[in-house]
N, C-alpha and C positions, 0 to 999 in steps of 0.2 A: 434574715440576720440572726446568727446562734448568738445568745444570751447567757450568760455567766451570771450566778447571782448566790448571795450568801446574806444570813443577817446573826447579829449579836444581841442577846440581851441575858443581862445578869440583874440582880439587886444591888452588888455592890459588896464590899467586907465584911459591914456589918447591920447593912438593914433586914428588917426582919421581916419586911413586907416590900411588893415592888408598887412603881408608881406608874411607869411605864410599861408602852407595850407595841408592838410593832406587827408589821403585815408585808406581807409578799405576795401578789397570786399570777400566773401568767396562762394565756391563752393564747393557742397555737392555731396558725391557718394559712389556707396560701396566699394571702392577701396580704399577712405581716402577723408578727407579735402583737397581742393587746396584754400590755406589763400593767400592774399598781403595785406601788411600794409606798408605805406610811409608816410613818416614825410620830408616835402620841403621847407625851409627858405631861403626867397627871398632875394636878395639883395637890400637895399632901394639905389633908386637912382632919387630921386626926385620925384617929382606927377607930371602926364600928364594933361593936362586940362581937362578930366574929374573926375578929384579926384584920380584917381587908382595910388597907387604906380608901380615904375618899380618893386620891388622885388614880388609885388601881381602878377603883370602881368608874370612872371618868372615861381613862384612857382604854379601858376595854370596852367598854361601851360603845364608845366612837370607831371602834377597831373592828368589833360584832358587826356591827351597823354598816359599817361600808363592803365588810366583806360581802354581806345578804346585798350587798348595791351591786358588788362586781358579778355574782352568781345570777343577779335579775337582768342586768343587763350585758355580759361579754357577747352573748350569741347574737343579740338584737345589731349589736354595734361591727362587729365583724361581719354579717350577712348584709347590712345593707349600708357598711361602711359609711356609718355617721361622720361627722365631723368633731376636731377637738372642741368649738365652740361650741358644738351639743352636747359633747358630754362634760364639759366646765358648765354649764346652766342646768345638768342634769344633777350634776356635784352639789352646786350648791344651795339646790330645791334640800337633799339629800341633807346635808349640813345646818339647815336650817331646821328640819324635822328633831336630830338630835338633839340641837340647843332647847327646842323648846322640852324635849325628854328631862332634858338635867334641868330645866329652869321648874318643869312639873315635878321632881325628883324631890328638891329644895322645898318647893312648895308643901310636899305630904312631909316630910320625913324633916325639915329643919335644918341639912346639912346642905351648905354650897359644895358642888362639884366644877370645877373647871379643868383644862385641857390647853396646851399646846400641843400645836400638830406641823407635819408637813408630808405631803399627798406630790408623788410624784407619778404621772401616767403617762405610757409611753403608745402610739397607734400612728401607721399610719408613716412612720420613719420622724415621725416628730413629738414632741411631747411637751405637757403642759404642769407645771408646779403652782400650787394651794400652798399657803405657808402662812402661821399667824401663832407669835412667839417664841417662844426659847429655844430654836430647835435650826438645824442649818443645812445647805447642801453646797457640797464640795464637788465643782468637775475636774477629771485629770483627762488631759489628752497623752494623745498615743504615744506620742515620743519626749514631748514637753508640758509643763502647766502643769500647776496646781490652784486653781480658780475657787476661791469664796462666790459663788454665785446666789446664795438665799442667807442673808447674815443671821446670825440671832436676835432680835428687835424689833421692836414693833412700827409702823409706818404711819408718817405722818399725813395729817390730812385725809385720814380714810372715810372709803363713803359707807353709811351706813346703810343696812336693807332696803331702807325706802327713800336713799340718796340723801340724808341730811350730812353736813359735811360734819368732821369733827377733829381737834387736833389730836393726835394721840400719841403719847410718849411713855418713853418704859423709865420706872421710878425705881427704889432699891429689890434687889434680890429677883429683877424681872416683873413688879409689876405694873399693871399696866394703869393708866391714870388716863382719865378723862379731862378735856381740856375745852377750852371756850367751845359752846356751841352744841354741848351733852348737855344732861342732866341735871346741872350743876357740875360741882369742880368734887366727883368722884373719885378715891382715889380706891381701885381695887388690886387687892396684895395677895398672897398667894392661897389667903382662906377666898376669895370671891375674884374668882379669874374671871377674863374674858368671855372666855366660849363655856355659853351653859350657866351664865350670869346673866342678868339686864337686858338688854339689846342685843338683837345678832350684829355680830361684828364681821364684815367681807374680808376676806384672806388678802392676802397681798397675791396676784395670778400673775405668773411670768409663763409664755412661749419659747417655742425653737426647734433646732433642728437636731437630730440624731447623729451624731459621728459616728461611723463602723469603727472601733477600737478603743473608743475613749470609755473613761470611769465616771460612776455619777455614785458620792455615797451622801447619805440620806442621816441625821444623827444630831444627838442632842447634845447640849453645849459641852458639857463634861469631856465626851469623848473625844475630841482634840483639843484640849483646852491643856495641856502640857506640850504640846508638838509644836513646831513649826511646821509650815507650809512642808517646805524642805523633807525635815524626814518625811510628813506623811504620806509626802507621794514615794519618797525612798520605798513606805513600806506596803503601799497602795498600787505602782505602777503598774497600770494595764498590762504591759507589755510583757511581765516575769509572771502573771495571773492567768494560769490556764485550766485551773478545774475550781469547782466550786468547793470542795475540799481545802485547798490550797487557801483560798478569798476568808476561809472561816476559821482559818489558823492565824492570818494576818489581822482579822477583826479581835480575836479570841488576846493576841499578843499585846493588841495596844490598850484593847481595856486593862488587861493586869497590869500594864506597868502605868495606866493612870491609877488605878486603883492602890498601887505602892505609890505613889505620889500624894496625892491629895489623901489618902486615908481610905477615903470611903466614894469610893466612885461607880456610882448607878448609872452605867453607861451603855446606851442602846446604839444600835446601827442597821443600815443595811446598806450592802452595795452592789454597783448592777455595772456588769461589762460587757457591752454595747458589740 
């Protein structure tokens, strides 16, 4: 299956620092493509003295971190053709390790780091999504569709690392709040996010299957938060998307004109044509 793929990331008009950071990496073989694409939105929690946002420092991190995951493991998983449930339990051994990075981070240095993410991996003609906050995936199919398939928001009733139940709900400005059956009634806002705070918190994991033609884009709230469905697949459709050039003109397009809209629009992407 040839793969089509492009990704967007700016700061925005007027920020001076970025929060975000995103990933792409693809591995070839005759057995199939093995894709990762991550879209990571940092949580701003001030600038360090040397300029660097906490949320940059967050969401690269998380970004570093998985890439040395896909370099350790693409050849293990292609050669002896693991399965997606191995490498989703390989994921989020992996996932775990970094939260307790940023939870030690917090600890020497004083500053909370958190992170919204969304980890889309493709093996095997099927593929598996990681998702936990403010971040979304959109599928287009080949002729029709424009599908919200991963929303922005957090998931209730999620289990925790070592399965205690908990309610969890997103409170102002995306953050996220702890509800009966945590810690107490936590509320953490965008200086003490989820991931890289407290508790490991489990992604929300969705399955399926791979369409030959369809679109899968990967992207943080901002970046269609002006559009409707409608245009974005107007501007997204598989079908008119035939080089990867082309895919980074139409990411390139919609961030400026959210960016003339809202002002200031830090808007990441990445999109994959299947």
């Amino acid at each position: 299956m040839k793969i089509l793929s492009a990704v967007h990331w700016c700061a925005g008009l007027h920020n001076a620092t970025k929060s975000s950071s995103v990933m792409l990496k693809i591995a070839e073989s005759k057995r199939g493509n093995f894709l990762m694409g991550l879209v990571a939105c940092g949580m701003r929690t001030g600038d360090t003295n040397d300029g660097i946002s906490g949320g940059e420092i967050a969401s690269g991190y998380l970004v570093e971190e998985l890439a040395k995951w896909f370099e350790s493991y693409y050849l293990l998983i292609m050669m002896q053709n693991k399965s997606l449930y191995w490498i989703k339990r390989k994921l989020i051994l992996a996932l775990k390790s970094i939260h307790e990075d940023l939870a030690h981070y917090y600890e020497k240095r004083g500053r909370r780091l958190g992170v919204s993410y969304i980890l889309y991996v493709i093996w095997g003609g099927k593929y598996i999504i990681l998702q936990l906050g403010e971040v979304e995936m959109f599928k287009f199919g080949r002729f029709i569709g424009c599908w919200c398939v991963m929303k922005s928001k957090a998931n209730v009733e999620r289990k925790g690392w070592f399965g205690e139940k908990r309610d969890v709900v997103l409170g102002e400005g995306g953050s996220v709040v702890w509800g009966e059956g945590g810690v107490g009634d936590v509320a953490i806002g965008e200086e003490e996010n989820a991931f890289g705070k407290r508790d490991f918190i489990m992604p929300k994991v969705k399955y399926g299957n791979v369409r030959k033609g369809e679109g899968i884009l990967l992207c943080n709230g901002k970046f269609t938060k002006q559009l409707s469905k409608k245009k974005l697949r107007e501007a997204l459709k598989p079908t008119e998307l035939r080089s990867e050039m082309q895919i980074r003109k139409r990411l390139n397009g919609i961030a400026d004109y959210v960016g003339r809209k809202v002002g200031d629009g830090e808007c990441v992407a990445v999109y994959i044509k299947c």
